[in-house]
N, C-alpha and C positions, 0 to 999 in steps of 0.2 A: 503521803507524797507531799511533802512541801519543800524539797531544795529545788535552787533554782534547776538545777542540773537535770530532776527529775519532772521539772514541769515541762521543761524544756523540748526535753526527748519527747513526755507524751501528748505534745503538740504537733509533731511533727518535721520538727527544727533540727536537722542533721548534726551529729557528732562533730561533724568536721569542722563545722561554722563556728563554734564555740570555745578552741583552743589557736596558741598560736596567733594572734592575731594582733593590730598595735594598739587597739584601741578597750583599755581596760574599763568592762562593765561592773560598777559598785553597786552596792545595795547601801542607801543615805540610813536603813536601819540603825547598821553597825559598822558602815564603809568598808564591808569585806567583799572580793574580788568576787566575781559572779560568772563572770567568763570574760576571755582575750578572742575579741571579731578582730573582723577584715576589715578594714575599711576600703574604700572602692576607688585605682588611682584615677587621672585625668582620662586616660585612654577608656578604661572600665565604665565611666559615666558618658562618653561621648560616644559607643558603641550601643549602651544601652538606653540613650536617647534616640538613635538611629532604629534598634527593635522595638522601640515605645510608638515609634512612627512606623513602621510595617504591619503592627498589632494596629494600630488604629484603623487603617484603610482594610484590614481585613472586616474588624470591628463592628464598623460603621453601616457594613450593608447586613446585617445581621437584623431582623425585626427587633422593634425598640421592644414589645412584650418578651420574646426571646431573650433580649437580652436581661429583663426582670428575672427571669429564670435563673438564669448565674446570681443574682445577687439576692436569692431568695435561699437557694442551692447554701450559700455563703451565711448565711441568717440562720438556718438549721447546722451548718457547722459550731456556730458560735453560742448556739441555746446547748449542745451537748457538749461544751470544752466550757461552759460559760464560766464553773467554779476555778478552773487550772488558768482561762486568764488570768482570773481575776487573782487569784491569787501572786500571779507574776507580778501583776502591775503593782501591788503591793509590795512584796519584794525589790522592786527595781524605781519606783519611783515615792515609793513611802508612803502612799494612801491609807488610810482606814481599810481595814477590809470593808465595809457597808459602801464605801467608796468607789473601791476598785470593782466590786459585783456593779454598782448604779453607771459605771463606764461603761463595761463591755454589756448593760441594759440599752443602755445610749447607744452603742454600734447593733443590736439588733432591732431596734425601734428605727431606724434610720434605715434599714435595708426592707423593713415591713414596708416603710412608705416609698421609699423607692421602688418596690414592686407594683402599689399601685399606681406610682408617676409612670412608668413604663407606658402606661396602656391612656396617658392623659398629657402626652406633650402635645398642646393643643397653641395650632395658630388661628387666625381670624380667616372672616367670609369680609371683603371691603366691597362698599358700594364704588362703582366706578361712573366716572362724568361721561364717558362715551359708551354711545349705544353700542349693546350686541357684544359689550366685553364684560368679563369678570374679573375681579383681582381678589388673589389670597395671599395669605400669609403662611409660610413654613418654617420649621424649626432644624435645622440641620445639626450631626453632631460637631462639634472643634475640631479637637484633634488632639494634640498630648496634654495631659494635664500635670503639670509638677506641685506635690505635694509637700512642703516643710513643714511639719506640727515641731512642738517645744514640748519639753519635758513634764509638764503637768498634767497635763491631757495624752499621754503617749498614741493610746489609739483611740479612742471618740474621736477626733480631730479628723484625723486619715480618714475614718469611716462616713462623718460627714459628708468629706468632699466624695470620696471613691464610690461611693455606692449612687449617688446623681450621677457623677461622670460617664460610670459604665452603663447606666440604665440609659443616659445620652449617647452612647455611641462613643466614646473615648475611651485611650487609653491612657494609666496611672502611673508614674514615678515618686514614689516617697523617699525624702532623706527623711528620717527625724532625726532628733535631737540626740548628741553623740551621747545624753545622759540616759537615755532608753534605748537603747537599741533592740537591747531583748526581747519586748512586749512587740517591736515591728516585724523582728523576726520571726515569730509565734504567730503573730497575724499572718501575715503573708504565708505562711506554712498552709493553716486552717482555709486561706483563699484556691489555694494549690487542691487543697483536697476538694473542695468546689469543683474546679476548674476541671479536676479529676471524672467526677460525677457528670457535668455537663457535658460533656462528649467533644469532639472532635471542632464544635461549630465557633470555641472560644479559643482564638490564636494564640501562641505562644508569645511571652512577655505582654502580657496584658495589663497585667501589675508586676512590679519590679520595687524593691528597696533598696536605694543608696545609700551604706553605713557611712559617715566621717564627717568631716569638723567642717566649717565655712564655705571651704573651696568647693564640696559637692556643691552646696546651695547655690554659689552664685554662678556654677557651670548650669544649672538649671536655669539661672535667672537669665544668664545671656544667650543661652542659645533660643536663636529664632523657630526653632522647630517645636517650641514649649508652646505653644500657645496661649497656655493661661498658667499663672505660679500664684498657687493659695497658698498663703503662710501665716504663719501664727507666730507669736512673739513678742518680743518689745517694742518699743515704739521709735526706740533706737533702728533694730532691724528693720523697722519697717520704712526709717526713710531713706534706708541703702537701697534697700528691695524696690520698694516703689519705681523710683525714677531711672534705673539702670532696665525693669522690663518697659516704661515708656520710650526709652530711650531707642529702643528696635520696635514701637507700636505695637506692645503685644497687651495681652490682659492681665490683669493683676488681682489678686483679690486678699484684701488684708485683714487679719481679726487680732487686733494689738491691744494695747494694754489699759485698766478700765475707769480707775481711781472712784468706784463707786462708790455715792452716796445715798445714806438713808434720812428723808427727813421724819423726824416726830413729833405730829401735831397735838395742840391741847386736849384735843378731844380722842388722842389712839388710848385702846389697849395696852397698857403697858406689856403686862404677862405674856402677850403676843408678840407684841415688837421685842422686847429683851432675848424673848425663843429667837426670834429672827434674825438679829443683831446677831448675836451671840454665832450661830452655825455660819451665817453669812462672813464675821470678821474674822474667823480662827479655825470653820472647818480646813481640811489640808492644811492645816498651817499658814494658811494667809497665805497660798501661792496657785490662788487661782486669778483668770481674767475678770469672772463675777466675783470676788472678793468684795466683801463692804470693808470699804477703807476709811470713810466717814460717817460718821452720827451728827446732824443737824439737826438738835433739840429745842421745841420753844421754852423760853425761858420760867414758862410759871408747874413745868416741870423736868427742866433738865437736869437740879442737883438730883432729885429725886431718882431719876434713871442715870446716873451716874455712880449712884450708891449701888443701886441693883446690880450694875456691870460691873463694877470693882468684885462686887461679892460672890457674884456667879462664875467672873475670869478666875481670879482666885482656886476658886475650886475646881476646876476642869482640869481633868486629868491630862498630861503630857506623858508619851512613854512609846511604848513598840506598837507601830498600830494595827498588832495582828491580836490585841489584848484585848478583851470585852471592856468596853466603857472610857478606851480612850478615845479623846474626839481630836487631841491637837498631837500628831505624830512629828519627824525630824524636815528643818529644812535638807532640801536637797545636796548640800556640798558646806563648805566652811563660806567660800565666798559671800551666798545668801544670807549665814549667820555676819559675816561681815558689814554687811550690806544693811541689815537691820540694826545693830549697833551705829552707822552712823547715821541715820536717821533717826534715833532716837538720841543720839548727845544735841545734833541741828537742833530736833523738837526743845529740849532744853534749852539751849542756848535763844532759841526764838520764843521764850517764856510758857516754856509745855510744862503741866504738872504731870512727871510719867511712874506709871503702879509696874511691873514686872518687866517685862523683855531679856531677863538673865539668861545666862546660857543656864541649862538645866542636866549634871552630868547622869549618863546613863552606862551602868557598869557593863563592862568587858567592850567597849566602844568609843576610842578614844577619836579615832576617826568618824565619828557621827556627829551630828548636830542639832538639838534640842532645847528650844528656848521656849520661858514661860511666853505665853500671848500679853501682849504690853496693850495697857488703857493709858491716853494722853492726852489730859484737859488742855486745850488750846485758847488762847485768849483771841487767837482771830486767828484767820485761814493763812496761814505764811507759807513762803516759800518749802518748807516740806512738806506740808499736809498737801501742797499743789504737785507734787514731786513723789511718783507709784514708785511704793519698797515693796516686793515682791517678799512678804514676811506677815506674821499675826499683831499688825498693827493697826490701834483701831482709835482714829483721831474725835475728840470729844470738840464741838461746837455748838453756841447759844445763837438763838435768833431770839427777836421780836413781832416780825411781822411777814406773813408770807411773802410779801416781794425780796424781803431781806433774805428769805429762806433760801428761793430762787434763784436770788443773786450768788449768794455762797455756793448753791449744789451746782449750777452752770458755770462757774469760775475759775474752773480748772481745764487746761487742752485736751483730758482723756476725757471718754462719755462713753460707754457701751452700756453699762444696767444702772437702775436707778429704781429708788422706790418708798412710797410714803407709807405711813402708820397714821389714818384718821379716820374717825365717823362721822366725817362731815364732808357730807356728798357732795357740795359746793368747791372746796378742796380739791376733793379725789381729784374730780373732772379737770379742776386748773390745772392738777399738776400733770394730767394727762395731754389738757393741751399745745396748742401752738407755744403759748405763751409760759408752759411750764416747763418740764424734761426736755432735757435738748440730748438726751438719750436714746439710743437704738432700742430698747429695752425700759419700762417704764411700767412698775409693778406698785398695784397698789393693797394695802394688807398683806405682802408678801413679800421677804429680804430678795438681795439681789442675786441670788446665784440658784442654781437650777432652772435651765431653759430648757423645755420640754421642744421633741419635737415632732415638727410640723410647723409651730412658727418658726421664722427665718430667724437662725440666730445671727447676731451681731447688730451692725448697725452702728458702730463706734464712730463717732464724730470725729476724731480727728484725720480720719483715713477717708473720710467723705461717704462712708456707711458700707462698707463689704458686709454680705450677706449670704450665711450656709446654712444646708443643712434642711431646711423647709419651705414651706409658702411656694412664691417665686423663686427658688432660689436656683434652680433649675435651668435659668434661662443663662446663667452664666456659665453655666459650660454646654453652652449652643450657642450657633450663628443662626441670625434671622435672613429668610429672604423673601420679598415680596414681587408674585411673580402675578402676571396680567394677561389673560386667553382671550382672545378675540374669535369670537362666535361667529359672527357676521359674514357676510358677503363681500364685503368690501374695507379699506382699508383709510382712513379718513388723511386726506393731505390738506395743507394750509388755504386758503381761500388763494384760487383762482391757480394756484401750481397744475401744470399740467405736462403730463408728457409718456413717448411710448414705451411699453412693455412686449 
């Protein structure tokens, strides 16, 4: 069983959904049709924002444990379908298969700790200045949560947010990305069967997926009844996004785009850092948010590991990535291979010395897109290296002196993962302080990409640090309220106020 057609069905994803429809699903493999969805018009999204809001207030009086239940219920769906996601996501958004299983890992890891957050949204005990009262803290659920993920992440992303949300008391709306549809459809199938299990106590439209282009998202973003819209994406979207849910006082929560840097000090590991480099700037293809997009080498060995990445890029297999031993599979569309062609003539013309980035052809797919991963000695940080090409591009820089390092890796408007290669614990510590990584993410001995969780992933600086997925993260799809019980006898009024009752 590996057409999409068949995965599809034994996920749960109705015949009907799949034909007919205007919005054609490719596989970036070989760019062959995969199936024609629906896409969901104006009316479709403003009615199923309105059941997004009736599931909530059903939702919400539901025990928060209880409601761990559903999304545990949902975590045993996804450990027994784990291989036919995963194989989808491969199919439809071009991962490595080691890839696409380590995703839908990520959506079951995330629904384990959400089971335990269930039973731990915990507020405070406050000491209060007047006698005979107490004051606490409570955690209450939102209310609708709209979900946008991008096509790299099809479902991690979703699962992040959706499995806090419902363990809080909310209910879920997902567009994704019109380039995955598939994989949401499949999910949301697999939730259904949950939903199915749980019985009677989990209301109808609890989750819900919005197929189609723009217009769904930004019917999410304006309507006031969204409470909170987590997105994921470019940093372009995120300044449409941002200021249109400010604009009606609502919540936002952005995880955009990352321009990661790796420094390497005199005293790393090379063998290490090259492993780490290497997966971090060209696994997926260079089209994740953790991508290492730069290498900042000290000088007394950067030719040195410069040679090593030419040699190792070089050899890394590009090709179908359902093959054993390929690590670098297809950009997603032509656009993307567009996109890296011209950041790579920029890097030239701004004095880059650039090793591969060609297109790479792959027979019976003329419609696919396949480019060597490109290494580009840079004579200093220009305007493209500062400038995130969502492609396997991986910019070469010299420093001299840790502040200089610092300066260069803090230099750019994106920040979410960062991470040094040293044995010099003086180091480590700086780059982990105040004064070093101005990163939400800030890894040391270990490239920038894979965020385990439990910690809060994100933390992207130029968004002002949105944060999913773990830790605290939890409080952003809740309202706080702090309420004050008066124990006592009496009711204290201002000095000398008096009057009858």
């Amino acid at each position: 069983m590996n057409t999409a057609h068949e995965l599809l069905l034994s996920l749960g994803v109705p015949e009907s959904a799949l034909h007919h429809g205007t919005l054609r699903a490719r596989s970036p493999i070989d760019g062959a049709t995969l199936a024609q969805v629906h896409v969901a018009s104006a009316a479709t999204v403003r009615q199923a924002i309105g059941a997004a809001h009736e599931a909530f207030a059903a939702w919400r009086e539901v025990p928060a444990p209880r409601r761990g239940e559903l999304v545990r219920l949902f975590g045993d769906e996804l450990r027994t379908h784990k291989r036919a996601l995963a194989a989808l996501v491969t199919l439809e958004a071009g991962k490595v298969t080691s890839e696409g299983e380590g995703e839908v890992q990520e959506m079951i890891d995330i629904c384990d700790f959400a089971v335990g957050l269930s039973r731990q949204l915990h507020g405070l005990t406050i000491a209060s200045e007047r006698p005979g009262h107490r004051m606490m803290e409570q955690w209450h659920p939102l209310g609708v949560v709209g979900v946008i993920s991008a096509f790299n992440f099809p479902v991690a992303v979703w699962a992040w947010n959706a499995a806090l949300a419902l363990v809080c008391g909310d209910s879920v709306l997902w567009k994704p990305s019109e380039k995955t549809p598939l994989t949401a459809l499949a999910t949301q199938a697999l939730f259904e069967r949950a939903v199915a299990r749980f019985g009677e106590q989990a209301p109808a439209h609890l989750s819900q997926v919005l197929i189609g282009h723009a217009d769904v998202g930004e019917a999410l973003v304006d309507d006031p009844r969204v409470a909170l819209v987590s997105a994921t994406g470019s940093t372009r979207m995120g300044r449409l996004v941002g200021p249109r849910v400010a604009a009606r006082f609502g919540r936002c929560l952005l995880e955009l785009g990352g321009n990661n840097a790796i420094v390497v000090a005199p005293t790393a590991d090379l063998d290490m850092a090259v492993r780490g480099i290497l997966f971090g700037a060209y696994g997926t293809a260079g089209q994740r948010c953790t991508t290492t997009r730069r290498v900042i080498a000290h000088a007394s060995l950067h030719d040195e590991l410069a040679a090593r990445l030419e040699r190792a890029r070089a050899s890394l297999k590009v090709g179908d990535p359902r093959e054993p031993g390929v690590l670098v599979g297809p950009l997603v569309d032509k656009p993307a291979f567009d996109a890296m062609q011209w950041a790579l003539a920029q890097a030239r013309e701004q004095g880059g010395q650039v090793s591969g980035g060609e297109r790479v052809p792959h027979a019976g797919a003329d419609d696919a897109w396949y480019a060597a991963p490109a290494l580009v000695r840079m004579p200093a940080q220009t305007a493209v290296v500062c400038h995130e090409t969502f492609a396997p591009i991986l910019y070469l820089l010299r420093y001299d002196s840790f502040d200089e390092a610092m300066a260069l890796h803090n230099g750019v408007p994106q920040g979410l993962s960062s991470a040094i290669f040293t044995n010099d614990l003086r180091e480590a510590e700086a780059f982990l302080s105040a004064r070093g990584s101005d990163c939400g993410i800030a890894n040391v001995n270990i490239g920038t990409s894979g965020a385990e969780i439990g910690g809060a992933f994100g933390g992207e600086k130029e968004t002002g640090g949105g944060r999913e997925s773990g830790s605290d993260a939890w409080r952003n799809y809740m309202r706080r309220a702090t309420n004050t019980i008066n124990y006592s006898r009496a009711l204290p009024l201002a000095q000398g106020v008096r009057f009858d009752v």
